[in-house]
C-alpha positions in Angstrom: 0.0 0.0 0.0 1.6 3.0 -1.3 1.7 5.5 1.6 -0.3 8.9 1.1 0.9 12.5 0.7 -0.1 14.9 3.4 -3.7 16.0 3.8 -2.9 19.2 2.1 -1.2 17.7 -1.1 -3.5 16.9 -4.1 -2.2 14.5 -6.6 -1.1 17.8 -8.7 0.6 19.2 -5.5 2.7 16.1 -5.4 3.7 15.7 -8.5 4.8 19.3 -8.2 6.7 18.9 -5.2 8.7 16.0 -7.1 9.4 18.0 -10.2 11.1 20.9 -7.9 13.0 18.1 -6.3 14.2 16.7 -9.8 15.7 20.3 -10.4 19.3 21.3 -10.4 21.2 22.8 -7.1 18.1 22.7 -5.6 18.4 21.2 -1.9 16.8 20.7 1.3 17.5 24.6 2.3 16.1 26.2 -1.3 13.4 23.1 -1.8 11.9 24.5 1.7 12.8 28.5 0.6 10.4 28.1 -2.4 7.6 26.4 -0.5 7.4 29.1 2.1 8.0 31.8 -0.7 5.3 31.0 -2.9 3.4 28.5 -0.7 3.3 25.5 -2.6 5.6 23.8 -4.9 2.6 24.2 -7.7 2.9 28.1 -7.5 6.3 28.0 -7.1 7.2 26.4 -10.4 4.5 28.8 -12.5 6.3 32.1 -10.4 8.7 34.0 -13.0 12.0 33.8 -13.4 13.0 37.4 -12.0 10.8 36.1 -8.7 13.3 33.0 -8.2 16.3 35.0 -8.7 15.5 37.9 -5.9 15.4 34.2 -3.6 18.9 33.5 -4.6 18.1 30.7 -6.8 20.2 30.1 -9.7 19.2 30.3 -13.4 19.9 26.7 -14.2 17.1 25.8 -11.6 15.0 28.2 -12.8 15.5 27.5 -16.3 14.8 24.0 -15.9 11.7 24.2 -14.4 9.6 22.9 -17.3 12.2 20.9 -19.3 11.1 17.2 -20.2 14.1 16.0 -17.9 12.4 17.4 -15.3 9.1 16.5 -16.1 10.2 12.3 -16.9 11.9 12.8 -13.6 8.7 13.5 -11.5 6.3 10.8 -14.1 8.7 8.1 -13.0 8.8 8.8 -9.3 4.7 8.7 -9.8 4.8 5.9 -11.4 7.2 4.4 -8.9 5.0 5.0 -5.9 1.9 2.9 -7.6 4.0 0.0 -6.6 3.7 -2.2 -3.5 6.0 -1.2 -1.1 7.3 1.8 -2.2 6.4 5.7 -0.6 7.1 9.0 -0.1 7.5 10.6 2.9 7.3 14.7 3.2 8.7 16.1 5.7 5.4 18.4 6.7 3.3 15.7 7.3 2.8 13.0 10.5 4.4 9.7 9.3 7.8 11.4 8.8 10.5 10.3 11.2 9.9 12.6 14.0 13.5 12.5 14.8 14.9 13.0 11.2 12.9 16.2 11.5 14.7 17.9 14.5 17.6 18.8 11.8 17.6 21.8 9.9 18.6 20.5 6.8 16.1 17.4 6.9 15.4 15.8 3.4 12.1 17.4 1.9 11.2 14.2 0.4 12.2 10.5 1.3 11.7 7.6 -0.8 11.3 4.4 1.2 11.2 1.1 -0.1 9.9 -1.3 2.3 8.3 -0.8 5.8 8.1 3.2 6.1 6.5 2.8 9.9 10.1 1.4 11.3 11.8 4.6 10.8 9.8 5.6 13.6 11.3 3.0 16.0 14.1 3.4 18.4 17.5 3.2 15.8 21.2 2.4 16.5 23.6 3.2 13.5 26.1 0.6 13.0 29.4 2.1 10.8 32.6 1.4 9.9 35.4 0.9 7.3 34.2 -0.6 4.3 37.3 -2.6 4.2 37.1 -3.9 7.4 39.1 -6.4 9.2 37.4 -10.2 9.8 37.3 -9.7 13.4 35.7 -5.9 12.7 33.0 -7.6 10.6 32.6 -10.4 13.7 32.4 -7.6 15.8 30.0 -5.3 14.1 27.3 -8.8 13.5 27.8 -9.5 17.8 26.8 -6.2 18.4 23.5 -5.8 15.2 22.3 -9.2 16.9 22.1 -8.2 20.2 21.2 -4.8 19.8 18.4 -6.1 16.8 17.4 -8.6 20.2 17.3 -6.3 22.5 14.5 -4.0 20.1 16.5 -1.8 18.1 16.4 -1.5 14.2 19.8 -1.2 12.8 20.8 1.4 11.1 23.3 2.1 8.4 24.5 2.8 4.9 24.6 -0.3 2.7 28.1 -0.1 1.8 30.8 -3.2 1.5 32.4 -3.6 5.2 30.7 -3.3 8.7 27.6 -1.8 6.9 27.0 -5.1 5.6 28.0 -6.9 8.0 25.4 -5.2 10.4 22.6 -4.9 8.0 22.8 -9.4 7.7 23.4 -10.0 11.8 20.3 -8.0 11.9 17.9 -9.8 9.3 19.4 -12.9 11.0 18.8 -12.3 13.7 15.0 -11.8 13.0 14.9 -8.0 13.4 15.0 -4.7 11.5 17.0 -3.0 9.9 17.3 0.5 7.7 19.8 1.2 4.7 19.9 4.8 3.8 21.4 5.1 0.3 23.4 7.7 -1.5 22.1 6.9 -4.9 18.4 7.3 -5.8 16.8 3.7 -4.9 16.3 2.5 -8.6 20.6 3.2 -9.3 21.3 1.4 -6.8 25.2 1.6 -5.2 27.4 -1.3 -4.4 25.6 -3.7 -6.8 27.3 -6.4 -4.5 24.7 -5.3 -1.6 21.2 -5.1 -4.3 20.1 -8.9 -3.0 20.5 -7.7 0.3 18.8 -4.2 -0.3 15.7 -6.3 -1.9 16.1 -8.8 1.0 15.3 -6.0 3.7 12.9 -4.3 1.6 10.9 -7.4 1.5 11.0 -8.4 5.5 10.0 -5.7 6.9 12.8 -3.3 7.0 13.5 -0.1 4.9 15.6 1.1 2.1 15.5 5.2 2.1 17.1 8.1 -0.1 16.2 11.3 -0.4 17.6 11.5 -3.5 15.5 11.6 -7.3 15.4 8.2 -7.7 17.7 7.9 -10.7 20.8 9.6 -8.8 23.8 7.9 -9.7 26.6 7.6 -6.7 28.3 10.8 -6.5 30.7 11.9 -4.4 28.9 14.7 -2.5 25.9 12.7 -2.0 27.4 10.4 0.7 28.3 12.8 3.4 24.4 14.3 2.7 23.8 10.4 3.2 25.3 10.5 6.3 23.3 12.7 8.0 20.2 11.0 7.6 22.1 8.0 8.7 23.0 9.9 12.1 19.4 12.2 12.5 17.4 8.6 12.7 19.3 7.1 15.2 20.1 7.8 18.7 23.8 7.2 18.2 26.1 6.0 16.1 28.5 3.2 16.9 31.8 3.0 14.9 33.5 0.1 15.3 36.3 0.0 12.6 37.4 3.1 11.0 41.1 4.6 9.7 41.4 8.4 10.3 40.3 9.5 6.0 37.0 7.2 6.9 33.7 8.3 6.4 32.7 6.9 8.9 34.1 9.9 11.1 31.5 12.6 9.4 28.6 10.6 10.2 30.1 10.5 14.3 30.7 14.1 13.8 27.5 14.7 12.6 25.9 12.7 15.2 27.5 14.3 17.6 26.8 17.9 16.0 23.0 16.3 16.0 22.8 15.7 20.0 23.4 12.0 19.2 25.3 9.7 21.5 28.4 8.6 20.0 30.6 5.0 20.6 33.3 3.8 19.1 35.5 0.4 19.9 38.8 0.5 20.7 41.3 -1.4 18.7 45.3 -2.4 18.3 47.3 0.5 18.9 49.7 -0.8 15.6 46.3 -1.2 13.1 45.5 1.7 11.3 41.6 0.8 11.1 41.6 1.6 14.8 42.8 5.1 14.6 40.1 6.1 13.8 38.1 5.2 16.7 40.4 6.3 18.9 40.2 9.4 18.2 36.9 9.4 18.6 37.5 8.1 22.2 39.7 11.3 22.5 37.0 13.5 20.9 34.5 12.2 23.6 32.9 9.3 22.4 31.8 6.3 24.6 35.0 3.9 24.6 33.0 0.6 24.0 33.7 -3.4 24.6 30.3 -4.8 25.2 26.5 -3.9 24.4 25.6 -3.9 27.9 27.5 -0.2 28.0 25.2 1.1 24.7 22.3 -0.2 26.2 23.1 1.3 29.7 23.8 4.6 28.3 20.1 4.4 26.6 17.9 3.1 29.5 15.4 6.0 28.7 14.7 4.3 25.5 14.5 0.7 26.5 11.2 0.2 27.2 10.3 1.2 23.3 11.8 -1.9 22.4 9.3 -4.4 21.2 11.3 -8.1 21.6 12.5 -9.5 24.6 15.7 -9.7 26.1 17.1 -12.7 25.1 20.9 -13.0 26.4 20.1 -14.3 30.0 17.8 -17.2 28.7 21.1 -18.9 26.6 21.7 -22.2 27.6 25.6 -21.9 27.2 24.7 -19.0 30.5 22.7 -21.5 32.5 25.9 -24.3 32.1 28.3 -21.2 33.0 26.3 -20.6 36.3 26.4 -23.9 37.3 30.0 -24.2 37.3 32.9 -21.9 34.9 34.5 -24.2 32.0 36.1 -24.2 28.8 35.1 -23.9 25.3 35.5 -27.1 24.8 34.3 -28.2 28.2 30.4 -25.9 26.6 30.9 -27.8 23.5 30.7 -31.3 25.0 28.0 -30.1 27.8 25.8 -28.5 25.6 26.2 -30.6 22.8 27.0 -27.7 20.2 29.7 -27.6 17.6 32.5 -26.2 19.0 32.5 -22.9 16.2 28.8 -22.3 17.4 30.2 -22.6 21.0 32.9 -19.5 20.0 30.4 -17.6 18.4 27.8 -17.7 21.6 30.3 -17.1 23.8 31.5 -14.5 21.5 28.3 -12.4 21.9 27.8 -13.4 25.2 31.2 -11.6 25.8 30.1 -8.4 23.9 26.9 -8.1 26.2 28.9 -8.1 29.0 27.2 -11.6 30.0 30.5 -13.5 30.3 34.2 -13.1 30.7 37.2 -15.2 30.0 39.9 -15.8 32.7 43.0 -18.1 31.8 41.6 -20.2 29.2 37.6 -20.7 31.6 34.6 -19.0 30.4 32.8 -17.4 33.9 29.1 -16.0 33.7 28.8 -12.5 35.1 26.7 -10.8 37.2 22.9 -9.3 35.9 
């Protein structure tokens, strides 16, 4: 069910609103100037040329108002939102993310493909190098999966690396997750990542631009894309990133955006970690389990819809009885030792467990 415009929006309104978004150098800041100018995007586009100028527009937008780029432009994204499972949300009316529109340079116009309604629950961005490490990419699924258990959707950019990594942990782990793009959602950017994009789309979690949705992946789009990624979420964990990452804006912008920040430490000698530490010097949250992010958000816990379910792990009730080792869980429980190492491995990140000279010991709460 495509979802509606605003009260206030006629079918002619829209289509106008998505012909000023096609146009060129036209933004969130001048998209919003020309709306409160003239009104509506309708009498906007039919206002002359000398009346866009004295509003510091520049000719090419102006100019460009009624070519047939344009026009196609706007037909298409019409046409797009007659299909299941595709919208548009505008930033004036109720479904938009309420937190998304605390910034000042929120997106006008925000093409969703999938569930639209999850943008309005509780979020935890997930970033990181896109070349990550193997034990950065374990690291970012342990955290998605318990943070996806304990009620949060996931949120992050789609790209190759941690973004990946944490979009899958939380699809597998049966919750939700939102990919914010910087490419329009029918040019889709890393191709590697479209069966995954399709896969979330299609279980109940979100793929979102605000871009037309032809936009192919340029270089300026991805910071813009980064914003959105921090303005939905309360913070923004970064949990492999070198010092030229992108990775860094989003935590800035977070930060700039009243959002809590955390970033995991790393090797002193691995450049990926550099990143993150100087985050930690900046003032982010120095982070080793999941028990510290959810701590530091206990205002927002009781949002979350799923159950927590770290304390009911059977590898947790053996460890009360009595501390062992890995192997020692593998022969009591009857696991495979790898699915041993990867329990114990998130059991360690929620600050359920620790490990002591070779013996796994449940802790405390």
């Amino acid at each position: 069910m495509t979802t509606p415009p605003s009260p206030t929006c006629s079918p002619a309104e829209l289509e106008a609103r998505l012909r000023l978004h096609c146009l060129p150098d036209v933004g969130p800041r001048r998209f919003r100037t020309l709306l409160h100018a003239f009104g509506s995007a309708s009498a906007a586009l039919s206002a002359p040329a000398p009346a866009w100028h004295a509003l510091g527009l520049p000719e090419a937008s102006s100019a460009a108002r009624r070519s047939p780029d344009v026009r196609a432009c706007a037909s298409a994204a019409m046409a797009w939102l007659e299909r299941p499972g595709q919208h548009l949300l505008m930033w004036d009316e109720a479904a938009y993310p309420a937190l998304l529109a605390e910034l000042e340079g929120a997106p006008p116009l925000l093409f969703v493909a999938g569930e639209p309604s999850i943008l309005e629950r509780p979020q935890l961005a997930i970033v990181g190098s896109r070349r990550a490490s193997r034990p950065a990419l374990d690291t970012a699924a342990a955290f998605s999966r318990a943070l996806a258990q304990a009620g949060f959707v996931i949120t992050s950019g789609l790209a190759l690396g941690v973004d990946g990594a944490a979009h899958q942990a939380a699809l597998d782990a049966g919750g939700q997750t939102v990919g914010v793009l910087g490419t329009g959602l029918e040019n889709f950017y890393p191709q590697r990542h479209q069966a995954l994009a399709k896969a979330m789309a299609a279980s109940g979690s979100a793929v979102v631009s605000e871009f037309p949705l032809n936009a192919g992946p340029q270089a300026a789009n991805f910071p813009r894309r980064n914003r959105i990624i921090s303005g939905l979420s309360l913070g923004v964990l970064v949990v492999e990133a070198s010092l030229a990452s992108g990775s860094l804006i989003t935590a800035r912008l977070a930060a700039e955006q009243g959002r809590e920040v955390y970033a995991i430490p790393g090797s002193i000698h691995h450049p990926g970690a550099k990143g993150c530490h100087q985050l930690i010097r900046d003032g982010a949250l120095l982070v080793e389990h999941v028990g510290q992010i959810l701590e530091s958000l206990r205002g927002w816990q009781h949002l979350a819809s799923a159950p927590e379910p770290v304390p009911q792990h059977p590898l947790l009730a053996l460890l009360q009885a009595a501390p062992q080792t890995s192997e020692g869980l593998a022969r009591s429980s009857g696991q495979p030792l790898a699915r041993v190492l990867a329990s114990l491995t998130e059991l360690e990140l929620a600050g359920r467990v620790s490990n002591e000279a070779g013996r796994w010991f449940a802790r405390p709460g």
